[in-house]
C-alpha positions in Angstrom: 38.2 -12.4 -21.1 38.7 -14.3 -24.6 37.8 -13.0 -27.9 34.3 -15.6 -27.7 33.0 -14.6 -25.2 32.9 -11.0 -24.2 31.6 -8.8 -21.9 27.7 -8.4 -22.6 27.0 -4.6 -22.5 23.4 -3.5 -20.3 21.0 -2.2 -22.6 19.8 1.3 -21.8 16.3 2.2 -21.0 14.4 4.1 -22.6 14.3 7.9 -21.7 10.9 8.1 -20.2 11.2 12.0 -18.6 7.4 13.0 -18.6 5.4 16.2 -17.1 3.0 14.4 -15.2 0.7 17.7 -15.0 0.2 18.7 -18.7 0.3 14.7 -19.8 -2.1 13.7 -17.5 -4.4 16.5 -18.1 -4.8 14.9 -21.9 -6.0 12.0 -20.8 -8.5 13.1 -18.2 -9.8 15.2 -21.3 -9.9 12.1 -23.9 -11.6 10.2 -21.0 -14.3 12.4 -19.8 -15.2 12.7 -24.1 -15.4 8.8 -23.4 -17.6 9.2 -20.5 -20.0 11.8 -22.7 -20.6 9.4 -24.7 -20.9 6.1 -22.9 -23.5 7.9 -21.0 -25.1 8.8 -24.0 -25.2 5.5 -25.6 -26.5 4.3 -21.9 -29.3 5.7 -22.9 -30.0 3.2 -26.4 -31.7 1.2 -23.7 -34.6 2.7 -21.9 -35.6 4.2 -25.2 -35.7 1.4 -27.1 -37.9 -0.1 -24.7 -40.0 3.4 -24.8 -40.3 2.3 -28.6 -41.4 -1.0 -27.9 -43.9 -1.0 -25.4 -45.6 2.4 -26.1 -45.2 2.1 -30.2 -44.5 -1.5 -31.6 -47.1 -3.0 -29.5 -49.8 -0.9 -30.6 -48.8 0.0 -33.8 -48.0 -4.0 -34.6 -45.7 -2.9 -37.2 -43.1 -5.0 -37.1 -41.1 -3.4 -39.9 -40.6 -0.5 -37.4 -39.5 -3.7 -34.6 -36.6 -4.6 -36.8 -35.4 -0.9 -38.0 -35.2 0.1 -34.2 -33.7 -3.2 -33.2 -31.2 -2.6 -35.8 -30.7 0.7 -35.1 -30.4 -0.5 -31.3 -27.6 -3.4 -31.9 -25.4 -1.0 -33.7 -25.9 1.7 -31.2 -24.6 -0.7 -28.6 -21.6 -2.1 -30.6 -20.4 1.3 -30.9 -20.7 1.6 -26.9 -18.7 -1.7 -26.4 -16.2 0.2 -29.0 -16.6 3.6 -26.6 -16.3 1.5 -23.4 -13.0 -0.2 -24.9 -11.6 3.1 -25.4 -11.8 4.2 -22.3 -10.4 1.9 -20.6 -7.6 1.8 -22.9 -7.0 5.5 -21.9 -7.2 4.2 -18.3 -4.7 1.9 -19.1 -2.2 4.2 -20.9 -2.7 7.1 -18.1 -2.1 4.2 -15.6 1.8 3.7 -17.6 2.6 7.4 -18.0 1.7 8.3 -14.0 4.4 5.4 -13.4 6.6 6.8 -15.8 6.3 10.1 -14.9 6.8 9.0 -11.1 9.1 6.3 -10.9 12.5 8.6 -11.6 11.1 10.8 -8.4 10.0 8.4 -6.3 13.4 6.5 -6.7 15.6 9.9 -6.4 13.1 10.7 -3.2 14.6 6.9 -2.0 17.9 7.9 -2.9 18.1 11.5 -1.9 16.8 11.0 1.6 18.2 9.5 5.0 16.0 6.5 5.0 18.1 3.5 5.4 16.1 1.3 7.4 13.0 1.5 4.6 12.8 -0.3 1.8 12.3 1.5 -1.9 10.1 -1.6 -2.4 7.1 -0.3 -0.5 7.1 3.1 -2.3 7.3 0.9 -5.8 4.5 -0.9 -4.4 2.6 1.9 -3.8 3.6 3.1 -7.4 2.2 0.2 -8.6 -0.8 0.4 -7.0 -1.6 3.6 -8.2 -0.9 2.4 -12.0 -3.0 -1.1 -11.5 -5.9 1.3 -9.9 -5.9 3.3 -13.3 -5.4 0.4 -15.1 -8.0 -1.7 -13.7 -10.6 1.3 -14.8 -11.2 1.7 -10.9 -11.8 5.2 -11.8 -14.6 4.6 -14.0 -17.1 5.5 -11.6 -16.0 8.7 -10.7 -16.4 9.8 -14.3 -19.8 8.1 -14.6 -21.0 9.9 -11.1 -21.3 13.2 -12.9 -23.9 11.9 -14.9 -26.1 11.0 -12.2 -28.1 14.6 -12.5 -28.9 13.9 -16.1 -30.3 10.3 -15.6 -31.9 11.4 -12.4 -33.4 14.7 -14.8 -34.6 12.4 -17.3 -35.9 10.4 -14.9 -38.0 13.4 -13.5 -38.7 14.5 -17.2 -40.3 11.2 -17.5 -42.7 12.0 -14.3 -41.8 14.0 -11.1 -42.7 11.4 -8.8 -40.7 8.8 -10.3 -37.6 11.5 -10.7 -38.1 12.4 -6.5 -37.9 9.1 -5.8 -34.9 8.5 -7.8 -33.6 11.3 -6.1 -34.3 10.2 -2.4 -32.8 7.3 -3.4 -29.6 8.9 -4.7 -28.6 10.8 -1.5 -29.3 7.7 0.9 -27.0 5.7 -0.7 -24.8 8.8 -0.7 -24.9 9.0 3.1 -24.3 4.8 3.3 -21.7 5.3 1.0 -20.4 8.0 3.5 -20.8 6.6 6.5 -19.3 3.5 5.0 -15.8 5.1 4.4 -16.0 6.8 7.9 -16.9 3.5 9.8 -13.8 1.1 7.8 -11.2 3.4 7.0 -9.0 2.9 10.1 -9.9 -0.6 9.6 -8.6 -0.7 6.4 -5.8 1.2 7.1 -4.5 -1.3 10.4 -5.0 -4.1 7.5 -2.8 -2.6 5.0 -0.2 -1.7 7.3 -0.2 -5.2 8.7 0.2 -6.5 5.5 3.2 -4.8 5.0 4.8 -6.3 8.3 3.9 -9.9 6.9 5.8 -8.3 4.2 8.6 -7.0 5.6 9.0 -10.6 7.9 9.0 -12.8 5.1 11.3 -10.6 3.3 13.9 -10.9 6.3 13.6 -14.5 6.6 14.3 -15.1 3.0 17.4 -13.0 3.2 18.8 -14.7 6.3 17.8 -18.7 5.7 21.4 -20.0 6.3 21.2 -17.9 9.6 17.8 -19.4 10.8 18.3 -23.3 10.0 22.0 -22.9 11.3 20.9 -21.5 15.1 17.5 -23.5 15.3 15.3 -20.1 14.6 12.8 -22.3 12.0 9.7 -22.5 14.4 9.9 -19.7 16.6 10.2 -17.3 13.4 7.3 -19.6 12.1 5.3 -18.7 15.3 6.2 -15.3 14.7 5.1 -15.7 11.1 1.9 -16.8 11.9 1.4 -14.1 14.5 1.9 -11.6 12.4 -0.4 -13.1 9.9 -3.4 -13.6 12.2 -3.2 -9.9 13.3 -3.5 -8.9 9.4 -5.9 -11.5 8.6 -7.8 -10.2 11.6 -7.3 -6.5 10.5 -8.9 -7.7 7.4 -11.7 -9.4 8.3 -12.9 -6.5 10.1 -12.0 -4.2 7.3 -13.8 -7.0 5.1 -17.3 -7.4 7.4 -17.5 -3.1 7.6 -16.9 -3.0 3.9 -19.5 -6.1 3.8 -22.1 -4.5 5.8 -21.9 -0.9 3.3 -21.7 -3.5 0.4 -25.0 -5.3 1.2 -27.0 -1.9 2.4 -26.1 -0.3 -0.7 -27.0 -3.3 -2.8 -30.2 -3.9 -0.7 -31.2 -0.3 -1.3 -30.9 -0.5 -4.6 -32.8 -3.5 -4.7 -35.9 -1.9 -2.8 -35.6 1.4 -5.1 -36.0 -0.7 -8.3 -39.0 -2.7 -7.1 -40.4 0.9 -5.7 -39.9 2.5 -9.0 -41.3 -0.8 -10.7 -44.0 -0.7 -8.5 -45.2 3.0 -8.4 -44.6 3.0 -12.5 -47.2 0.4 -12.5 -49.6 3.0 -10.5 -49.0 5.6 -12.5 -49.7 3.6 -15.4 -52.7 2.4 -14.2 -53.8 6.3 -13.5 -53.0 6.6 -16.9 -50.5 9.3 -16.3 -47.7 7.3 -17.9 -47.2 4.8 -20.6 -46.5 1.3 -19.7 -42.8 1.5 -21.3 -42.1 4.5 -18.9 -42.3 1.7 -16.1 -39.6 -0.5 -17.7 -37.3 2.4 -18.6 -37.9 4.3 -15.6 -36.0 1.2 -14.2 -33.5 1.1 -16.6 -32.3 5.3 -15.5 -32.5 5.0 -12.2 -30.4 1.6 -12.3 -28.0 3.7 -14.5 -27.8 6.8 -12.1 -27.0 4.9 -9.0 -24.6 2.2 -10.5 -21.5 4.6 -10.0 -22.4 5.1 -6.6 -22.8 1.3 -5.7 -19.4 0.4 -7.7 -17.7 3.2 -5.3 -19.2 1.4 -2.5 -17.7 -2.2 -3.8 -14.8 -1.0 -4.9 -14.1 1.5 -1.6 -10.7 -0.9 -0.6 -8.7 -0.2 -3.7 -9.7 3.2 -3.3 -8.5 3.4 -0.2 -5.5 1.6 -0.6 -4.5 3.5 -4.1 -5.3 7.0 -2.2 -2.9 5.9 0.6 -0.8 5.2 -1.5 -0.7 8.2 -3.6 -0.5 10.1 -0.6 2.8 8.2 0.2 3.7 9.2 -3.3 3.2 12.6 -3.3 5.1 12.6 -0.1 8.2 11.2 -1.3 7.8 13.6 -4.4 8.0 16.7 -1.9 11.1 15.3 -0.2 12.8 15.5 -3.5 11.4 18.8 -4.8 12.6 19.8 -1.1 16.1 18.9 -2.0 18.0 22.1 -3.2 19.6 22.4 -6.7 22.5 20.3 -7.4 25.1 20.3 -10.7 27.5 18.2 -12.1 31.2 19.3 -11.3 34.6 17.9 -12.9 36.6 15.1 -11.1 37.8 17.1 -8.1 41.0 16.8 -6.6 41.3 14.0 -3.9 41.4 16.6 -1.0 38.3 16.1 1.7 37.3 18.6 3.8 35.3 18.2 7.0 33.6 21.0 8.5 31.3 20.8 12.1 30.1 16.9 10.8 28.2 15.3 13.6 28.1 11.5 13.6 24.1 10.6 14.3 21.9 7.3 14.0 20.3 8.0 11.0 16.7 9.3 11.5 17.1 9.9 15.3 19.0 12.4 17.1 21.4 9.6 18.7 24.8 11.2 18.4 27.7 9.3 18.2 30.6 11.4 17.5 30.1 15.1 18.2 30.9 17.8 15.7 34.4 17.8 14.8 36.9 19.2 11.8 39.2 17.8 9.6 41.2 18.4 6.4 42.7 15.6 4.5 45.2 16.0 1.6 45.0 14.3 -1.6 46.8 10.9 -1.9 45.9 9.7 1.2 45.4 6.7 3.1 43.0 6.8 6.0 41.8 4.5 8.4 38.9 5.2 10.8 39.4 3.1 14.1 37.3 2.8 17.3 35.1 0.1 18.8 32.0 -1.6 17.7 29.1 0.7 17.7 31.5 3.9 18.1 30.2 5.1 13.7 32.9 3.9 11.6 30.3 3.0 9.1 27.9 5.4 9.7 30.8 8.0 9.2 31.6 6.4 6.0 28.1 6.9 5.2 28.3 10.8 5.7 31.7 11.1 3.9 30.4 9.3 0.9 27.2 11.2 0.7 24.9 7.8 1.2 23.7 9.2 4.0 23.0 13.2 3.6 24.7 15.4 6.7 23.3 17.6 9.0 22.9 21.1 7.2 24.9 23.3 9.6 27.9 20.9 8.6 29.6 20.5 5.1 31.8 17.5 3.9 33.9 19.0 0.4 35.5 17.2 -2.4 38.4 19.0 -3.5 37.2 22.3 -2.0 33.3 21.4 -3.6 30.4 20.8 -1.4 28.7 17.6 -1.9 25.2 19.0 -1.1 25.6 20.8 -4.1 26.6 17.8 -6.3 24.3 15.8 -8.3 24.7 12.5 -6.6 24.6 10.9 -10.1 27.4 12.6 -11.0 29.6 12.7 -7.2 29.0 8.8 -8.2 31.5 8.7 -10.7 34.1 9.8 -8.6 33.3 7.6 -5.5 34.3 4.0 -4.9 32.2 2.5 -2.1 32.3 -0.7 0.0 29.3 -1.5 2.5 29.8 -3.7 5.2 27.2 -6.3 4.1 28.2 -7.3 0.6 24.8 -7.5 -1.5 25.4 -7.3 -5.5 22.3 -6.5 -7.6 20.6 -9.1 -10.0 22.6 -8.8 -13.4 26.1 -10.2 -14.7 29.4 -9.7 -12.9 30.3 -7.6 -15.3 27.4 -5.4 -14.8 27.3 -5.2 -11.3 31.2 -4.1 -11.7 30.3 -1.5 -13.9 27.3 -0.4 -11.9 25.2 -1.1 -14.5 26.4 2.2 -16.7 25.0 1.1 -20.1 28.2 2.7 -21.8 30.3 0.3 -19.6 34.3 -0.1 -20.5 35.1 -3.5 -20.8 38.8 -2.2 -20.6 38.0 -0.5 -17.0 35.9 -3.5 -15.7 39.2 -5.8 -16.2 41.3 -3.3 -15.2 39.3 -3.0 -12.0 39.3 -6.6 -11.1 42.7 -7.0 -12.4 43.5 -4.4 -10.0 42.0 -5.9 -6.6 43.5 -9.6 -7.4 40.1 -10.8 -8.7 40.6 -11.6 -12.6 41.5 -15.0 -11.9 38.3 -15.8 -9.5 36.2 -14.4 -11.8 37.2 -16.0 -15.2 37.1 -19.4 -13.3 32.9 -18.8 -13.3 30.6 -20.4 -15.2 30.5 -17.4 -17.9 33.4 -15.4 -16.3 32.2 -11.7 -16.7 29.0 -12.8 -18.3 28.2 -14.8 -14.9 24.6 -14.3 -13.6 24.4 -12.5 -9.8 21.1 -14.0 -8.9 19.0 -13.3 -6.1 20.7 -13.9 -2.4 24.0 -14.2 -4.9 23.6 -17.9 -4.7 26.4 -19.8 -6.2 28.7 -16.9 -4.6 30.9 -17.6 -1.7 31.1 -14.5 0.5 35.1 -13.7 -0.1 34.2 -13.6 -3.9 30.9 -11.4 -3.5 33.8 -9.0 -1.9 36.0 -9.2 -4.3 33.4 -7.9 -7.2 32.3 -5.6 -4.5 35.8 -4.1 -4.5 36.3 -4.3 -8.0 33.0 -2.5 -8.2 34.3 0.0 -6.2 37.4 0.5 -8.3 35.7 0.5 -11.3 36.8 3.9 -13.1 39.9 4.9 -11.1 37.2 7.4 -8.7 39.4 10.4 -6.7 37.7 9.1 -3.1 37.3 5.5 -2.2 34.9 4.3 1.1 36.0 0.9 2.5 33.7 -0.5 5.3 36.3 -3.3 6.6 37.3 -4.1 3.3 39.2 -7.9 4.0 36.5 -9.2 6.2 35.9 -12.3 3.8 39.4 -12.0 2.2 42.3 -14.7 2.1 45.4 -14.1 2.9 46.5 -14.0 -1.1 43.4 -11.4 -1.7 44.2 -9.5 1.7 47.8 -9.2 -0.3 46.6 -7.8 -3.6 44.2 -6.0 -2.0 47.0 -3.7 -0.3 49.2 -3.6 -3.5 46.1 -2.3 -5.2 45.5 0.4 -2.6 48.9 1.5 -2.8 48.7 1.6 -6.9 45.8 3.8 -5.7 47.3 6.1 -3.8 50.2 6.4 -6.1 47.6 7.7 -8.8 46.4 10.5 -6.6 43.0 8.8 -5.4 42.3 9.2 -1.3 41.4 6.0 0.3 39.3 6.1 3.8 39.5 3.1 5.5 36.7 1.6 8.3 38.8 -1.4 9.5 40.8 -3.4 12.4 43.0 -5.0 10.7 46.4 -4.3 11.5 47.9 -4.6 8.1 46.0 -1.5 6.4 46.8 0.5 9.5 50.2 -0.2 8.8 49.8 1.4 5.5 47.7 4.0 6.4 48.9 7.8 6.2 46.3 9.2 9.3 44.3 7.4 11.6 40.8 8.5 12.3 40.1 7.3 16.4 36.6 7.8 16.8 36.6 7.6 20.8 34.4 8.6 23.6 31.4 10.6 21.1 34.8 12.7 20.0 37.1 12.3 16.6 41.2 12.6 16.7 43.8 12.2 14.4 47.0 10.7 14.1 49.5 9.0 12.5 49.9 4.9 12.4 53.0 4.6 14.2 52.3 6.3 17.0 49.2 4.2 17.4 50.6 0.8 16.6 53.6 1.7 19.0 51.2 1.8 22.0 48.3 -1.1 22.9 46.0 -0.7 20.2 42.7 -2.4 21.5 42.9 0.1 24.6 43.0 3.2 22.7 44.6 5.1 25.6 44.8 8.8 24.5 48.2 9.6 22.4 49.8 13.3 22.7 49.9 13.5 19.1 46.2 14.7 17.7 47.5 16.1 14.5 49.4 15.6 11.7 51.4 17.8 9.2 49.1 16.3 6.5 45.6 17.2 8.0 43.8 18.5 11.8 40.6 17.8 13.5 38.8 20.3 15.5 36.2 19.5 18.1 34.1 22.8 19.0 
């Protein structure tokens, strides 16, 4: 790093913490005043045409014609000044449900044992949520209310005209009902088979060098198009259901307007109302059943943003389920295993049955066994990225990590995944993991540390480097590298390798094991999920995860025998640490 060019710090957000509940209740307040109102101003309408027909015309006074048409125009800027509010409070509620939201919905993601879903669907259902509000889709419902006092008005005006207005009201009520009953389902089969276009498209654009290189192209294509007939399908059913409601409502209103129209015109002609009763009479019962008919038009984005807050307030419980949790000072590197099964995540698949274990600090330990045995799933548990069974307990330096605040454990955890995938953001960023008070100091010292200085100054912008998307312009042993230095960053107590010198040269490999010993030396644990021989040979315990069960022993007594056929050693234990299988 030279003195012109350093390390660009991350800018931190803004604090956002919000009580969705009290705030939210404000603005439901400010927008119902709104509604008053609009409603009111709704009403500038039939009236002046009351004026007209029944006073102006007979009267001839033209004078009057312009006061009231003045009166009128001004009546009706203030209602596109109402209106605009409104929907600017839709808008702003829209922003504060996502902020008060987001920080749940991602600790929910973060919390919980869900690694094969993606935190993009419940963002996208986030967003839906905010675009509903935002896109004043809620309008109606705070119009609907109103639909007694038009209808009233209506019946003020005569009682004929206000029990056909009425009739009218609940049968598009019951089309509006029977509407949501018939395309629900439909609607529902569409949106989740939009989300497996979704989820398709997502994999192929993650795996492109995979497809081209084995000839996948056309049959995911076919596959591609599969999927997207079934959605397209779903949708077009959901579409012609929705389409049917749409056009009976509409029609319906259509045939009441002409009927009120045309029995106004009766009762005019019976003299028992006045000719601009028939015109306004119109206008009301327009008014009352609008919100009813925009429901019915709209009924998809209701749909979608009530499914979608019901996958929110879902996510919300798993993380109000999750027991209270405190930050703790960096704990001694001791780890402490007590009855941990070894399970598939989200399926009662076990893998390793529930064993015991205690590991001193300033160790070096390698988990070995065969493919598919839950090295990395055991790293998982160990690091607390994946959340244990309950009737088990995994301690840092005698502290449970159930009852650490995983924001906080964080700071004392190095972790490397299998898969390598670094985050959108600079090097020096992704090193730091993004704290917004990063060290410049620790990042070098971190990638100093784990031999990848040198790679990393030879970027374009060195530290400043973009990571961009797919971490193109990366080869995969330098996206290791970072993702070791990343894990270094800070000097944690407990570091979780998942077959760290996969993509490593023989010159990284080196530094790599230097570093780890430089670890150890400083009192940090390292646990190891590996194969290679050359960090077994530095390892202090051996982990053999073998037949569903979990030994221990020490690296020479496994690299005396034949490693790859794991025959059983008489030596399970070591003076440094003991597993226990009940």
């Amino acid at each position: 790093m030279n003195e012109t060019n350093p390390i660009r710090p991350l800018q931190s957000p803004r604090n956002k913490s919000v009580d969705l509940k009290s705030g939210l209740a404000s603005y439901v307040g400010v927008a119902l005043i709104f509604s008053v109102f609009i409603n009111l101003l709704l009403l500038v309408s039939p009236i002046y045409m009351l004026q007209v027909y029944d006073r102006i015309l007979t009267s001839g006074s033209v004078d009057t014609l312009i006061w009231i048409t003045v009166i009128a125009l001004f009546l009706l800027s203030m209602y596109a000044v109402v209106e605009a509010g409104r929907r600017r409070v839709f808008a702003l509620a829209g922003e504060y449900v996502e902020q008060a939201l987001n920080s749940g919905v991602f600790d929910a993601y973060l919390r919980g044992n869900r690694s094969k879903e993606s935190i993009a669907s419940d963002v996208s259902a986030l967003q839906r949520i905010q675009h509903m509000l935002q896109g004043s889709g809620l309008s109606p419902f705070f119009d609907a209310p109103f639909i007694p006092f038009y209808l009233g008005i209506l019946y003020w005006v005569h009682p004929t005209l206000g029990l056909v207005a009425i009739g009218g009201a609940i049968l598009l009520f019951a089309v509006a009902l029977i509407g949501r009953t018939v395309s629900q389902d439909a609607y529902e089969q569409a949106l989740n088979e939009d989300r497996n276009v979704g989820d398709l498209v997502q994999g192929i654009s993650r795996q492109r060098a995979t497809i081209v290189a084995m000839g996948m192209g056309e049959r995911l294509r076919d596959a591609y198009r599969a999927t997207k007939d079934t959605a397209l399908e779903k949708g077009l059913e959901a579409s012609r259901l929705n389409g049917v409601t749409a056009g009976l409502s509409r029609s319906i209103r259509q045939i009441l307007q002409v009927a009120i129209l045309g029995l106004g015109g009766y009762l005019a002609v019976q003299q028992q109302v006045s000719a601009g009763a028939i015109v306004a009479g119109s206008i009301l019962m327009g008014r009352a059943l609008a919100p009813i008919d925009q429901i019915v038009q709209g009924w998809r984005n209701i749909v979608s943003a009530a499914n979608a807050w019901a996958l929110v307030k879902h996510r919300l419980q798993e993380t109000a389920d999750v027991h209270h949790v405190m930050d703790f000072e960096r704990p001694e590197s001791q780890l402490e295993i007590r009855n941990l099964t070894v399970s598939i995540p989200g399926t009662d698949t076990v893998l390793v049955h529930p064993f015991s274990a205690v590991f001193e600090e300033a160790s070096i330990v390698s988990i070995f066994g065969r493919n598919g045995c839950g090295k990395t799933t055991l790293l998982n548990l160990l690091s607390g990225a994946v959340e244990s069974d309950p009737k088990s307990e995994i301690l840092f330096g005698g502290s449970p990590i159930r009852e650490w605040a995983y924001s906080d454990r964080g700071r004392h955890v190095g972790y490397l995944p299998q898969t390598i995938d670094l985050l959108p953001g600079t090097v020096a960023e992704n090193i730091a993991r993004f704290d917004p008070h990063l060290s410049e100091e620790a990042i070098i010292h971190a990638a100093r540390l784990c031999g990848a200085d040198d790679m990393i100054r030879g970027l374009p912008r060195g530290y400043n480097t973009i990571v961009e998307a797919g971490m193109r312009g990366l080869s995969a042993g330098q996206a290791q590298q970072i993702g070791i230095a990343r894990a270094f960053y800070g000097s944690p107590a407990f570091l979780f390798l998942d077959e760290p010198t996969s993509n490593l040269d023989t010159s990284a490999i080196s530094s790599f094991i230097d570093a780890l010993q430089r670890l150890k030396a400083a009192g940090s644990s390292v646990f190891l999920s590996t194969h290679d021989i050359r960090l077994l040979r530095i390892s202090d315990q051996l982990l053999i995860l073998r037949n569903q069960m979990a030994s221990v022993t020490d690296a020479d007594t496994l690299l005396a025998q034949n490693v790859p056929s794991l025959r059983p050693t008489p030596k399970q234990s070591s003076p440094r640490s003991a597993v226990t299988n009940p």
